[in-house]
C-alpha positions in Angstrom: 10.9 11.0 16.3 10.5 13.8 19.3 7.9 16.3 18.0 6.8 19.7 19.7 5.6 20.4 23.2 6.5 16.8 24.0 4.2 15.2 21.0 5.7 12.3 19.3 5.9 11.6 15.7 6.1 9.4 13.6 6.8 9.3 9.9 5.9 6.5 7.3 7.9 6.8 4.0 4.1 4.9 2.1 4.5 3.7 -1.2 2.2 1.4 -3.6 2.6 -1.0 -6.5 5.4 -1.4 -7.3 4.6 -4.1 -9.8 8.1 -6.3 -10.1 8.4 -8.9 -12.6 11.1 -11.0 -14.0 11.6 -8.4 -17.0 11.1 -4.8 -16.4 9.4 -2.6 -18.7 6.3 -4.5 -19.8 3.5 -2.6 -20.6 0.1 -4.4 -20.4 -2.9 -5.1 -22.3 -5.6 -3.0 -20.5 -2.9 0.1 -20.2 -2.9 -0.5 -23.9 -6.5 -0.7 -24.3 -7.0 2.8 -22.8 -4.8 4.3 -24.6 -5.8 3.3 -28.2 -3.5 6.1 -29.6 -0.3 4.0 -28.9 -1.3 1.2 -31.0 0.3 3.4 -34.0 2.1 5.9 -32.3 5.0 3.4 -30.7 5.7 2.6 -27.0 9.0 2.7 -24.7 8.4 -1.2 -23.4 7.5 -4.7 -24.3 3.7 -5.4 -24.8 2.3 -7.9 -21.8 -0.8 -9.6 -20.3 0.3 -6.9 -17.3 3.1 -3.5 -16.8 5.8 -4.3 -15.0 8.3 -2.1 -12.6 10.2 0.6 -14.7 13.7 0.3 -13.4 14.6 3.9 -13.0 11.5 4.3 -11.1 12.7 1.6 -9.1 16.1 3.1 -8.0 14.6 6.5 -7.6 12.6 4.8 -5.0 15.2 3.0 -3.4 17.3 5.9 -3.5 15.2 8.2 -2.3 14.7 6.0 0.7 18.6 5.6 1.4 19.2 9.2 1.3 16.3 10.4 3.2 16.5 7.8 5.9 16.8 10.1 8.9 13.0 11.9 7.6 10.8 8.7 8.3 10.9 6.0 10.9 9.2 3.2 8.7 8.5 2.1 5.5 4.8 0.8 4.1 4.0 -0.7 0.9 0.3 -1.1 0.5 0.4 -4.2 -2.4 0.8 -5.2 -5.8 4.2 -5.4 -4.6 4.6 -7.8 -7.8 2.9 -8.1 -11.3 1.6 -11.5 -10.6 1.7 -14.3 -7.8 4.1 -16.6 -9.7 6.8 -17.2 -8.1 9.7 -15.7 -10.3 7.7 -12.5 -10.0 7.5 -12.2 -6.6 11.3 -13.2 -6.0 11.9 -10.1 -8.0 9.9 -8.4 -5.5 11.4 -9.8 -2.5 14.7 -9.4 -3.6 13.9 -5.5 -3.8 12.0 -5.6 -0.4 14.7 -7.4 1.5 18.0 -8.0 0.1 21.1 -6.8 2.1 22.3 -3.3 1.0 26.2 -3.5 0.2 27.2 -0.7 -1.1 24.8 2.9 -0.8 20.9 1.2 -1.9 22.8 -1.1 -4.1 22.6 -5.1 -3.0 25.6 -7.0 -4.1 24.3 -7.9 -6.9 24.4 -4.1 -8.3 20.9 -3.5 -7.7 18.8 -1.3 -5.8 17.0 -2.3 -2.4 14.8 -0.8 0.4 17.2 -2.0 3.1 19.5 0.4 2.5 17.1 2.4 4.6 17.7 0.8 7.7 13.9 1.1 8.5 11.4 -1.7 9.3 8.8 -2.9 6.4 5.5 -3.0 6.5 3.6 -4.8 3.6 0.3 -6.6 2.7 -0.6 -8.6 -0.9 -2.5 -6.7 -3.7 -4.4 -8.3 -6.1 -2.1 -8.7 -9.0 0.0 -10.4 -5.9 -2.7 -13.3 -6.0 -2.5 -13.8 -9.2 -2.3 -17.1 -9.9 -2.9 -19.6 -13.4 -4.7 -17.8 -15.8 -4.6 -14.2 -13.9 -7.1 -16.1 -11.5 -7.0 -15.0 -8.0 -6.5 -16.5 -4.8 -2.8 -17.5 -5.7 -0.8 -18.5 -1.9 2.7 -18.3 -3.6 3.1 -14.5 -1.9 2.3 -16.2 1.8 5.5 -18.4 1.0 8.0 -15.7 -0.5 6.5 -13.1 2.0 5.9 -15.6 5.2 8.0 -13.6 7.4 6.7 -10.2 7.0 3.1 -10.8 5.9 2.0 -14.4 7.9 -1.9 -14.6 7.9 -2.7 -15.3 4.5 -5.8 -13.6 3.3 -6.3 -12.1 6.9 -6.0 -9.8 9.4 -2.5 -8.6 10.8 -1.8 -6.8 14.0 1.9 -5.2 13.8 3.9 -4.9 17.0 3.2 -0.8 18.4 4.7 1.6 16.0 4.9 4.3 18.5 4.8 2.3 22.2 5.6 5.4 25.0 2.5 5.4 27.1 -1.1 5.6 27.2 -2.7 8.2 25.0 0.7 7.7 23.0 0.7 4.3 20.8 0.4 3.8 17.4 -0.9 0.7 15.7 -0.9 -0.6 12.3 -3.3 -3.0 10.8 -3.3 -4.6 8.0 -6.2 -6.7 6.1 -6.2 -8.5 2.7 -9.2 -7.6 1.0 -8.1 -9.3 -2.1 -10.5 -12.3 -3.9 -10.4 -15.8 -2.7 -9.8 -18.7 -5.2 -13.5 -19.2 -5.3 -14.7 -15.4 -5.9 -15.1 -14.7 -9.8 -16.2 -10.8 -8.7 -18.4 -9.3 -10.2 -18.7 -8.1 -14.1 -17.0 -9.2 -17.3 -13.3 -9.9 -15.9 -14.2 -8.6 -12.5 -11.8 -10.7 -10.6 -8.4 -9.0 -12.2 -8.8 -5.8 -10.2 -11.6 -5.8 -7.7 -11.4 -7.1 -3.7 -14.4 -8.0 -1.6 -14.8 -7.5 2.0 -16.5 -10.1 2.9 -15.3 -12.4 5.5 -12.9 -9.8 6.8 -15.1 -6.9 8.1 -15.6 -9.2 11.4 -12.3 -9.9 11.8 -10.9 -6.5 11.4 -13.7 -4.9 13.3 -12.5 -7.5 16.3 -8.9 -6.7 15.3 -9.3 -3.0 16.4 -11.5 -3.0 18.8 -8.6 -5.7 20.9 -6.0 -3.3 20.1 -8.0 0.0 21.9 -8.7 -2.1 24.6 -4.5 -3.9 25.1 -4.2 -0.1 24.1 -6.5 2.2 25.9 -5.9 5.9 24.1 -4.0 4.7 21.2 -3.7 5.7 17.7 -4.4 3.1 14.7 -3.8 3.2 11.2 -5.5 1.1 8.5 -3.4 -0.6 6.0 -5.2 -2.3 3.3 -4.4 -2.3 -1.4 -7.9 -1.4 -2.4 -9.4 2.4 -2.0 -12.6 2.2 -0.3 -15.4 4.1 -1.7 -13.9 4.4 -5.4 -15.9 4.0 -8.5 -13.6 3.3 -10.7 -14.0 0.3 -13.1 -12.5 -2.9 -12.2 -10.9 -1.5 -9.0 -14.3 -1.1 -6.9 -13.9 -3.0 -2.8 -16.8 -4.8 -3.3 -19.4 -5.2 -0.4 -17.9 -2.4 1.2 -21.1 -1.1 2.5 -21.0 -3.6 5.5 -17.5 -2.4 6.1 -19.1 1.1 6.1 -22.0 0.2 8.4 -19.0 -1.4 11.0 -17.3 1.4 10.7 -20.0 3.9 11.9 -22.0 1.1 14.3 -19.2 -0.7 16.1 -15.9 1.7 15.6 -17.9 4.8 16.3 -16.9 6.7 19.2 -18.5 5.1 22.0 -18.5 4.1 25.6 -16.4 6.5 26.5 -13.3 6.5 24.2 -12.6 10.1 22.9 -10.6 9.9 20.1 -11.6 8.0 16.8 -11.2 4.1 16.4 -9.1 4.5 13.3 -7.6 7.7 12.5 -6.8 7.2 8.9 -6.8 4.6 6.4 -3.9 4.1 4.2 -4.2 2.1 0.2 -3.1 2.1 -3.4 -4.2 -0.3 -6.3 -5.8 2.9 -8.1 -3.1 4.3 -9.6 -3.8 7.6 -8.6 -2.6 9.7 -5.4 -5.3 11.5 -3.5 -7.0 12.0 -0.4 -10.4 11.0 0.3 -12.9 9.6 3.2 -14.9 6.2 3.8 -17.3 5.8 6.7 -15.9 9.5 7.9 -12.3 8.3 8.2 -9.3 10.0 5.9 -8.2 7.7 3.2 -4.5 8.6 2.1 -4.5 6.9 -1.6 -0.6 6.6 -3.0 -0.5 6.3 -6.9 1.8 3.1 -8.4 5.3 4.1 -7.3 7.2 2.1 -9.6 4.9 0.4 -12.5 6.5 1.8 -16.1 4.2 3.8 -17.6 1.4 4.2 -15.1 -1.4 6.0 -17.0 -4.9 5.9 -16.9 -6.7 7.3 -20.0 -4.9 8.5 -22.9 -2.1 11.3 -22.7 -0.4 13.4 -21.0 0.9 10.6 -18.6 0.6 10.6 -15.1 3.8 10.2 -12.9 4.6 7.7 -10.5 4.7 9.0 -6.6 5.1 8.3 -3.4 4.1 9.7 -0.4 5.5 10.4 3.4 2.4 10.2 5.9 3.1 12.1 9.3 1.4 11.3 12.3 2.1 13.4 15.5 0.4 11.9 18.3 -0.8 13.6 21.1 -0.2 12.8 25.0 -3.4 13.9 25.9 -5.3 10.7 25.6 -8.3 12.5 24.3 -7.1 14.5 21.3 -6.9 13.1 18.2 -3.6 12.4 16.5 -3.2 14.8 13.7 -2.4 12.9 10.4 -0.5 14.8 7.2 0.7 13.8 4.0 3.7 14.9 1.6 3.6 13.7 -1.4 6.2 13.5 -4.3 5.9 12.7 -8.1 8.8 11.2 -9.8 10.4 13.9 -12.1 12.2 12.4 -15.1 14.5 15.6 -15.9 15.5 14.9 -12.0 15.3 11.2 -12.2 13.9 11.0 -8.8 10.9 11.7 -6.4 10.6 15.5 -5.8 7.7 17.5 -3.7 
């Protein structure tokens, strides 16, 4: 999209777990856990090793896409696009993610899909996506129902140029799947249902961006990954993140002549809670669960689902910075939809 004095911009409609699931409504153990006072006082859903999507979260979402099409360029959804790696799951998922659109965001089987948009879709696993027997992680079921949009397993992914005008004016998207391999227990009692680890990857990515500034020279990249960097909260925590940090401010510094930063904002979920923060000096942009049914975090009053619209407006002048904003919106259940 044209922006002022000749800048472009570019808009990203961002959301984050959505949390699909053969049955809707589930509400899971460890929500349950935290929130002791439901045990007696009742609860809308149906009791589960893990929550589910809500399914009027769900067409708010997709709705709110359809009719505000023409105010992003792209859609990214930053994991735990499912409640677990099995298959049926994930089927639900896909069939939300990329379904044909029939009539308004409805598919033709009634139900609500992102590609009634008309926007690309960008999307990387979580770790409830890699769920596999036993809640273990490492499942590979999501690189088969998700091959076409997400092909490097627990990697790296480059996507084609967002934003591909000139130099000083392309924007990049990477990707990285921080979740736990097969073999990675984490750390702590039941570490390995919500925590990622970097290891492996930091190489990779570090290499990752580094060939896209120099294919790019000037450009503008955005990290997409599930996990928040620098959070403390339990079970979520990006484990070895410090040598991430340490890359981040040794080899993606500003350096040998390149102005602007190497990454100009990071972009994650998997905590449930929308914010903004920093890691290694770069802007993370956190979006809460979008569509999970009843996404709270301690005990009462809940906290809504959101979504957010991140706008980058890049600047011609190879050596400014690209200026990176966010808009959120909170689901509003008098409104039954996603409102600023």
């Amino acid at each position: 999209m044209p922006g002022l004095r000749g800048m472009q911009v570019f808009r990203l409609l961002h959301a984050s777990d959505l949390h699909f699931a053969q049955i809707p409504g589930q509400v899971g153990v460890p929500v349950l856990l935290q929130n002791p006072y439901w045990w007696w006082a009742g609860i809308p859903g149906t009791p589960a090793m893990a929550s589910s999507h809500n399914l009027d979260r769900v067409d708010a979402l997709a709705a709110f896409a359809f009719y505000k099409r023409q105010r992003f360029d792209a859609i990214l959804v930053t994991g735990d696009l499912a409640t677990t790696g099995k298959a049926d799951d994930l089927s639900a998922a896909y069939d939300f993610i990329a379904s044909p659109a029939v009539k308004g965001y409805l598919n033709a089987a009634g139900r609500p899909t992102l590609q009634a948009a008309g926007r690309p879709v960008y999307l990387l696993p979580g770790n409830h996506d890699r769920f596999g027997a036993f809640y273990l992680p490492g499942g590979a079921e999501f690189d088969r129902v998700f091959a076409s949009a997400w092909p490097v397993g627990q990697g790296v992914h480059v996507w084609p140029p967002l934003v591909s005008q000139s130099e000083g004016e392309t924007l990049v998207l990477v990707g990285v799947d921080f979740t736990l391999s097969a073999a990675d227990a984490g750390r702590g009692f039941l570490g390995y249902l919500g925590q990622g680890s970097t290891t492996h990857l930091v190489d990779a990515l570090v290499q990752a961006t580094e060939g896209v500034h120099r294919h790019h020279p000037g450009c503008t990249i955005l990290w997409a990954l599930h996990f928040e960097p620098g959070t403390r909260q339990f079970l979520h925590e990006l484990l070895d993140e410090g040598d991430l940090e340490q890359a981040i401010q040794q080899k993606l510094a500003p350096a040998k002549g390149r102005a602007k930063p190497a990454v100009a904002a990071i972009l994650c979920g998997h905590t449930h809670r929308q914010r903004l923060s920093t890691f290694g000096g770069i802007p993370v942009h956190v979006c809460g669960t979008t569509t999970q049914h009843l996404p709270v975090q301690g005990t009462p009053p809940f906290k809504e689902n959101s979504l957010q619209v991140i706008e980058i407006t890049l600047d011609p002048d190879p050596k400014k910075t690209a200026a990176v904003s966010v808009r959120p919106y909170r689901y509003t259940s008098t409104l039954r939809g996603f409102t600023p």
